[in-house]
C-alpha positions as CSV (number, residue, x, y, z in Angstrom):
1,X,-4.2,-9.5,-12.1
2,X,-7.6,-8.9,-11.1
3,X,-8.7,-8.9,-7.9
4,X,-10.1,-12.4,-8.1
5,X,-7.3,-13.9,-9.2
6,X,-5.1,-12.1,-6.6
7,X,-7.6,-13.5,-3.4
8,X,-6.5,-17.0,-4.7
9,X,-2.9,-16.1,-3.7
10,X,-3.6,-15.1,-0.3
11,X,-3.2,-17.9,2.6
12,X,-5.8,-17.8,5.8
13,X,-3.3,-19.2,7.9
14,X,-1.3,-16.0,7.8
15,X,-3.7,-12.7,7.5
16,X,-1.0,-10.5,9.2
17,X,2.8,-9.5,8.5
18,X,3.2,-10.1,12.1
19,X,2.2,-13.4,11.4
20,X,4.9,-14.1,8.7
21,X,7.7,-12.4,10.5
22,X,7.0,-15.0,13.8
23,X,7.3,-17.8,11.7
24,X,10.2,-16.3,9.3
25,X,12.0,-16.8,12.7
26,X,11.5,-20.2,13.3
27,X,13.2,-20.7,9.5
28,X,15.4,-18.4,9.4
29,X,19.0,-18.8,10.7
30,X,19.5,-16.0,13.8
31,X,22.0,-14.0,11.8
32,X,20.4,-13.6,9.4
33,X,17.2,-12.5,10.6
34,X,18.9,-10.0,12.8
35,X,20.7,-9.3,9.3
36,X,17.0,-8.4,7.8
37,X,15.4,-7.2,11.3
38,X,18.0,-5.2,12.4
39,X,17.8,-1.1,12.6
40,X,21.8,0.3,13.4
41,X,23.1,1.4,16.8
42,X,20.2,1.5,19.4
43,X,16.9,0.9,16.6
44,X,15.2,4.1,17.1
45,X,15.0,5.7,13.5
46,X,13.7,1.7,12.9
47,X,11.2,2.2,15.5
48,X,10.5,5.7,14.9
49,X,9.6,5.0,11.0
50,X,7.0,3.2,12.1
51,X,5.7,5.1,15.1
52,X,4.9,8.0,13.0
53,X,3.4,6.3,10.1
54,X,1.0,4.7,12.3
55,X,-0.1,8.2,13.3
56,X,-1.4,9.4,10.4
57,X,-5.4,8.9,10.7
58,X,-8.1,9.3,7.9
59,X,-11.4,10.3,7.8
60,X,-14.0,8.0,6.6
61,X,-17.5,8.7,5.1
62,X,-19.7,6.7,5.7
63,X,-23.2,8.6,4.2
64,X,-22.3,8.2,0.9
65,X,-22.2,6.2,-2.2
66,X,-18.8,5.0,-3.5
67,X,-18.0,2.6,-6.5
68,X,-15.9,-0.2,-5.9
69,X,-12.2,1.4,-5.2
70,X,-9.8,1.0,-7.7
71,X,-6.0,0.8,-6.3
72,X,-4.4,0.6,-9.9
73,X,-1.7,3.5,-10.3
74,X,-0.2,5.0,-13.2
75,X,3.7,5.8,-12.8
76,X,6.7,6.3,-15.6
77,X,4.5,5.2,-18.1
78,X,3.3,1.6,-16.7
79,X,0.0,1.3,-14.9
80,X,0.6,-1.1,-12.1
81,X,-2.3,-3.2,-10.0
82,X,-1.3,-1.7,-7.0
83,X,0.8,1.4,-5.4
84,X,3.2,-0.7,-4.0
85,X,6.3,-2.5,-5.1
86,X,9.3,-4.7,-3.5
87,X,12.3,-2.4,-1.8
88,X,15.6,-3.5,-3.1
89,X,17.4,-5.9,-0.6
90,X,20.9,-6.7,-0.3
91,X,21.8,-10.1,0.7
92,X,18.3,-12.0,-0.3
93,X,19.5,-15.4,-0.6
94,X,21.8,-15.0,2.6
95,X,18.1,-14.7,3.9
96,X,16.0,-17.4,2.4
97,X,17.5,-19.4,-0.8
98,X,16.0,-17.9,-3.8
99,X,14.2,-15.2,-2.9
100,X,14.9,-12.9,-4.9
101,X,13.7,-14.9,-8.1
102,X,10.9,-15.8,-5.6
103,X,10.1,-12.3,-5.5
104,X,10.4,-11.5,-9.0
105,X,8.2,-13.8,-10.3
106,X,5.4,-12.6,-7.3
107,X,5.9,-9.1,-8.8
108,X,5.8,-10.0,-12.3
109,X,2.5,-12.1,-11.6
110,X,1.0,-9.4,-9.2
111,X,2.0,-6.3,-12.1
112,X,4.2,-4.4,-9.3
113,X,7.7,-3.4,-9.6
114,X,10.6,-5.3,-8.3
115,X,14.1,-3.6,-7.7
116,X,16.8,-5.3,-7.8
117,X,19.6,-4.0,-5.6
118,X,23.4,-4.1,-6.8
119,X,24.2,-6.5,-4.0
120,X,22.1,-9.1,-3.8
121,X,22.3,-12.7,-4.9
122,X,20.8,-13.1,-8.3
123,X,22.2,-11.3,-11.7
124,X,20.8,-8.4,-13.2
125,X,20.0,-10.7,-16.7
126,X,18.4,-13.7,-14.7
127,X,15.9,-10.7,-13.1
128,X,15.4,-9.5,-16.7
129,X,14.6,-12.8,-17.6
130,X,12.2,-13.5,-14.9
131,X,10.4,-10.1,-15.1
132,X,10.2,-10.2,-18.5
133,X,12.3,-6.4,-18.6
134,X,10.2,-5.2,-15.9
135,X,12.0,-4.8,-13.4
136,X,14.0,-1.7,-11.9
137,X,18.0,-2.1,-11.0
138,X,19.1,0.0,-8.0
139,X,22.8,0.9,-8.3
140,X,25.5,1.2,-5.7
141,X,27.5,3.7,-7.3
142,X,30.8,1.7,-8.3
143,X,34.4,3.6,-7.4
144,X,35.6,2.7,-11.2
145,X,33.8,4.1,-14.0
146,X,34.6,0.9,-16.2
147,X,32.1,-0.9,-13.8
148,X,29.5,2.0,-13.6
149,X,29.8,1.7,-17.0
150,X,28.9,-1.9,-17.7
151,X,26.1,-2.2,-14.5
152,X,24.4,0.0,-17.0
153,X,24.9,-1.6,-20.2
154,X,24.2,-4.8,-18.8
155,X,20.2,-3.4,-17.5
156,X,19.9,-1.5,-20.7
157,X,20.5,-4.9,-22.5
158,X,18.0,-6.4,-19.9
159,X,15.5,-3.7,-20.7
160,X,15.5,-2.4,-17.1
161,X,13.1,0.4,-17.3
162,X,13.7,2.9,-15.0
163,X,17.7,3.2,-12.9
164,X,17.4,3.8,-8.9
165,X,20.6,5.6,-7.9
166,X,21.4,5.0,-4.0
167,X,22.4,8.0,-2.2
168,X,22.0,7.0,1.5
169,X,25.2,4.7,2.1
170,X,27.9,7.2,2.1
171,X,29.5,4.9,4.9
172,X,27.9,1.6,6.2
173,X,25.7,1.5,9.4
174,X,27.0,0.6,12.5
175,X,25.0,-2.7,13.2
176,X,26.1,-3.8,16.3
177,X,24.0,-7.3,15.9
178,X,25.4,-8.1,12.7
179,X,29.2,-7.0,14.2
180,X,28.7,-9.6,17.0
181,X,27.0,-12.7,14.2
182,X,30.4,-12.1,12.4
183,X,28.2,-11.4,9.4
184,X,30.0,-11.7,5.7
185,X,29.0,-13.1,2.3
186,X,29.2,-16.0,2.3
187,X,28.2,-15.9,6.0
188,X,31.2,-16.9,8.2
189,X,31.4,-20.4,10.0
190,X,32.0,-19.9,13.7
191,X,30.6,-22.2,16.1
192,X,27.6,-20.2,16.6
193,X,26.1,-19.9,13.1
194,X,26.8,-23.3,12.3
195,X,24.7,-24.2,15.1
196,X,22.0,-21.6,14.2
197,X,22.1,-23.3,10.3
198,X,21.8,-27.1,12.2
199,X,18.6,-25.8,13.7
200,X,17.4,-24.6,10.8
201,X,17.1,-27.6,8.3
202,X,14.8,-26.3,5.5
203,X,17.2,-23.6,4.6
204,X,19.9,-25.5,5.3
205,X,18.5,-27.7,2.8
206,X,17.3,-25.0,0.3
207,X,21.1,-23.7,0.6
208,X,22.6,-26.7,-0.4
209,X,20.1,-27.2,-3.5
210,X,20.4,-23.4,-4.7
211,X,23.6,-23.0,-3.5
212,X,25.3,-21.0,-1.7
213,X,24.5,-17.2,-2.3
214,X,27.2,-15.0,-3.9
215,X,26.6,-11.1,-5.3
216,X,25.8,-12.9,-8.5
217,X,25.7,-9.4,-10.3
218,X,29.0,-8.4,-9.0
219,X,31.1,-11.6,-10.3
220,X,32.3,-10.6,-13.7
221,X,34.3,-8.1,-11.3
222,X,35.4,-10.2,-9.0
223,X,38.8,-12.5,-9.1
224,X,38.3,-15.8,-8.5
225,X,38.1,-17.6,-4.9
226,X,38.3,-14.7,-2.9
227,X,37.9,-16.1,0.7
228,X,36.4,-13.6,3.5
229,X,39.0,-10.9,4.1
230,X,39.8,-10.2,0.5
231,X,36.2,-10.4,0.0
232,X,35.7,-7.5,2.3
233,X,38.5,-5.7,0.5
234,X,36.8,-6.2,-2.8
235,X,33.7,-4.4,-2.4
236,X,35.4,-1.4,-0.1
237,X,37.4,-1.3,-3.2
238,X,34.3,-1.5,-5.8
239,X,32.3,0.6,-4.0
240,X,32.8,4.2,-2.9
241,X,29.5,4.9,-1.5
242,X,28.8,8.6,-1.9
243,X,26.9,10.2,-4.9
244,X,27.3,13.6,-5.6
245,X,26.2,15.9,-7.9
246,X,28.9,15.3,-10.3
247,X,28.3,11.4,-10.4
248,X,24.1,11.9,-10.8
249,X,24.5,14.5,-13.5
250,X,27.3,11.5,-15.5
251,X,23.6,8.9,-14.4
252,X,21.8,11.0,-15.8
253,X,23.7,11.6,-19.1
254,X,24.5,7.7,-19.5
255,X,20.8,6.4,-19.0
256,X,18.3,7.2,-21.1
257,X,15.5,5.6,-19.4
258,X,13.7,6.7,-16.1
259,X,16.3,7.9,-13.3
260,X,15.2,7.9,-10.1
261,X,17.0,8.8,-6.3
262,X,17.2,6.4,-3.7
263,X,17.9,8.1,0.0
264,X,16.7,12.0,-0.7
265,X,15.1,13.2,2.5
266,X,15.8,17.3,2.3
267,X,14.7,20.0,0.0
268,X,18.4,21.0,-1.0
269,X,19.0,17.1,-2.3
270,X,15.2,17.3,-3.8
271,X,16.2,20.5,-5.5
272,X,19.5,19.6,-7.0
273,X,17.9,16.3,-8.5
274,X,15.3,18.0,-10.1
275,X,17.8,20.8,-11.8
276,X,19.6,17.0,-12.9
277,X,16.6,16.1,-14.7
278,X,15.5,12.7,-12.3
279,X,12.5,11.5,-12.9
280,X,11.6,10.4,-9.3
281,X,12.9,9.8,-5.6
282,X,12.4,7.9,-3.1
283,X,12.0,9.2,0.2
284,X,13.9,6.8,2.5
285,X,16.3,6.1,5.6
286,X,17.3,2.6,4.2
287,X,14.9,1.0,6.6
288,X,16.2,2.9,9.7
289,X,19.9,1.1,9.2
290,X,22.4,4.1,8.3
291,X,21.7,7.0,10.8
292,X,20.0,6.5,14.2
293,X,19.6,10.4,14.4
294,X,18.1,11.2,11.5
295,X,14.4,11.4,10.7
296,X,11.3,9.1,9.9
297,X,10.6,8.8,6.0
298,X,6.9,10.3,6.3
299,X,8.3,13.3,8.0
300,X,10.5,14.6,5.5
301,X,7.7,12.7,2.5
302,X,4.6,14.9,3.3
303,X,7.0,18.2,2.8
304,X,8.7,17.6,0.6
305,X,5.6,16.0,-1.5
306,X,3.9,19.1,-0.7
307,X,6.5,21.6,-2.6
308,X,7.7,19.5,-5.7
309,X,5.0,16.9,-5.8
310,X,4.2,18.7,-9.5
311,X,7.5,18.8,-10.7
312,X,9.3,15.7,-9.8
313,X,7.6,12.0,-8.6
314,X,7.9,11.6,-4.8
315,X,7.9,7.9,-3.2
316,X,8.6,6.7,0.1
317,X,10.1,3.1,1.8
318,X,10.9,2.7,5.7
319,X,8.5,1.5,8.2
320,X,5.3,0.4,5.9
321,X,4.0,-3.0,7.3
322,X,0.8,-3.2,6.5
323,X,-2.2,-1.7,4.1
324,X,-3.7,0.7,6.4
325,X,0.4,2.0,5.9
326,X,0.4,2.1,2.3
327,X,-3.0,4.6,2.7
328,X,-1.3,6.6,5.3
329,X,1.8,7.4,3.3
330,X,-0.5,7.9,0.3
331,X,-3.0,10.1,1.8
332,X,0.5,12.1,3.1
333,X,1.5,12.7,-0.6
334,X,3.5,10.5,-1.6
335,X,2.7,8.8,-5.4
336,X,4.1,5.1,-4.7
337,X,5.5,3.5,-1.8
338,X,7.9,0.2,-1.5
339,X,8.4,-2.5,1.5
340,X,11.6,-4.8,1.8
341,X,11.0,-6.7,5.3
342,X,7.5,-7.3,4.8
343,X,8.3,-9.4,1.7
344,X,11.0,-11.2,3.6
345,X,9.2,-12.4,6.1
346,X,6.8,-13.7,3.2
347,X,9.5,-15.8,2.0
348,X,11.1,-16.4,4.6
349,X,7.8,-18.0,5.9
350,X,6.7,-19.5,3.3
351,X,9.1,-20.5,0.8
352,X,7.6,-20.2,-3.0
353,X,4.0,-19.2,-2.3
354,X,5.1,-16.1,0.3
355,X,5.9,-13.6,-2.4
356,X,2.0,-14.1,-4.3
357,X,0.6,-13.9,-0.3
358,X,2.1,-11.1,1.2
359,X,1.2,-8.8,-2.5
360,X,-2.4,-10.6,-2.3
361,X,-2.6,-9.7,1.6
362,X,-1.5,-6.0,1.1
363,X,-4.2,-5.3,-1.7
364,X,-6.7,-6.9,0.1
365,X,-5.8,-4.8,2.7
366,X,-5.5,-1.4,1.2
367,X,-8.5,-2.5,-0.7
368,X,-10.9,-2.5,2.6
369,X,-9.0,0.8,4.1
370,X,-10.6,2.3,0.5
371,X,-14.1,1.1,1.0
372,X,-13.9,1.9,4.6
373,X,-12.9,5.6,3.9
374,X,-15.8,5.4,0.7
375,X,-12.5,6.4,-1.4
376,X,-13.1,5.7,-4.7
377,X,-9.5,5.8,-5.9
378,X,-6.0,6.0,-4.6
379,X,-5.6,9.5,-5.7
380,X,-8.8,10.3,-3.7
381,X,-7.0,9.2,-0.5
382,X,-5.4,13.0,0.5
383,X,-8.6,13.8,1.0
384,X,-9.1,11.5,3.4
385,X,-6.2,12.9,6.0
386,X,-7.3,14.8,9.4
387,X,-4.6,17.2,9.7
């Protein structure tokens, strides 16, 4: 989409992310936007991510001549519009009622990538469909090799390009707002929530016409009317959480396509993938929810971009909000970058049309932080970084 066409998408009325996330609120049932908003135990790697990505600074030039700035960028053999794409998010339609075909279709129109996450509430073929086999399938790595087997058979018969393997949720976060909103899937019906759904009738009414969400992917494994508790015991039984060495190398045997690794924020995990043969990681904290202790993303990024940037693609997600983000993480070496809450709030905000104006708003954005700096392409933009 040119840049023309992409203006069209973008709405006034909402220039900001901050913008979208005030009025995601007012729309948005309380548990679940604490379910999308929400770091784990006291929110500082979720406040830190952002801290220290604001930080970065770049250095414009303004005596100089620069062609229009192009932010088109190549990667695994697709050259996308922009160097952004959507995060995987678990629990979409929990969030706002079809979002995650909202979001696919956004992507698909805007030539970004979309990945869809094991656990969230539409099927691997319907995003196929939708994206035209253009999306990318991020897999929770299943405890029984049977159903390893057939998540990947299932987005190699979807044409799923490139297979993200999660390697951050060795154990779940300890969310203590989602603990006290008695969050499960389907959410559960104390007094609370059902008041928080009354007061919020358009997704109210958007739940009842799209139904109510269910891990759509997950329900050729699933026995039939599971209520909450055996629910819960389902996918601690599914799911085993940890990815070793042993389980990447079988990945990387089984999938022909473009492997890439979800959660990789050290050297030794960076150097072990790459003797694997992945194609790419992504440098991430899953959005500051798993380990309050840890690091920022663009910490960890800019080093280890700096030592196997030429021998193995390195991406980042966690804390990006805005354009002047995308050009800091960029300009700190990484290749690509993804957002999850960002896009939310787009939907969440405003229904159908918030996917096509939150990926208009960010390349309009990054667009000026180019023309700013006088960087003529995205690839120009370490160049641009005061140390």
């Amino acid at each position: 989409m040119n840049p023309v066409e992409s203006k069209q998408d973008f709405l006034s009325a909402y220039p900001a992310t901050a913008d979208l996330k005030t009025r995601a609120r007012k729309r948005i049932p309380r548990f679940a936007f604490e379910y999308l908003t929400g770091g784990c135990n006291e929110d500082y790697n979720l406040d830190k991510n952002k801290l220290e990505i604001q930080q970065v600074e770049l250095n414009p030039r303004y005596l100089t001549t620069t062609p229009q700035s192009d932010i088109a960028t190549p990667l695994f053999g697709q050259n996308y519009s922009a160097p952004f794409g959507i995060a995987p998010i678990g629990l979409q339609g929990l969030i706002w009622p079809n979002s995650t075909a909202i979001l696919a279709k956004a992507a698909t129109r805007h030539n970004i990538p979309f990945i869809l996450s094991t656990v969230t509430t539409d099927s691997i073929e319907a995003i196929g469909d939708i994206t035209d086999g253009k999306a990318w399938f991020q897999l929770y790595h299943p405890a029984k090799d049977e159903v390893r087997d057939d998540l990947l058979d299932r987005a190699r018969s979807a044409e799923y390009p490139v297979l993200v393997a999660l390697a951050d949720v060795p154990s779940f976060g300890y969310r203590p707002r989602d603990i006290r909103n008695g969050l499960a899937m389907p959410p559960k019906m104390n007094l609370a929530n059902i008041l928080q759904i009354l007061g919020k009738p358009t997704w109210a009414l958007k739940t009842l016409r799209h139904g109510s969400p269910a891990f759509k992917t997950l329900q050729p494994y699933m026995p039939n009317n599971l209520n909450l508790k055996a629910l819960g015991k389902f996918m601690d039984q599914t799911f085993e959480g940890r990815l070793d060495e042993t389980k990447l190398k079988i990945l990387r045997d089984k999938w022909k396509g473009k492997l890439v690794v979800k959660g990789i924020v050290n050297s030794e995990d960076c150097e072990k993938a790459i003797q694997i043969g992945v194609d790419g990681i992504i440098v991430s904290n899953h959005g500051g929810r798993q380990l309050d202790a840890g690091q920022s993303t663009i910490t960890p990024m800019a080093k280890l971009s700096k030592v196997y940037g030429d021998r193995i693609v390195v991406m980042m997600d966690s804390g990006i909000r805005s354009g002047p983000d995308i050009a800091r993480t960029l300009a700190k070496g990484a290749a690509f970058t993804f957002m999850g809450r960002p896009f939310m709030y787009g939907v969440g905000a405003l229904g159908n049309k918030g996917g096509n104006h939150i990926i208009a708003m960010m390349k309009l954005q990054l667009i000026q932080v180019l023309q700013q700096l006088s960087c003529k392409s995205i690839a120009d933009l370490p160049n641009h970084l005061i140390p």
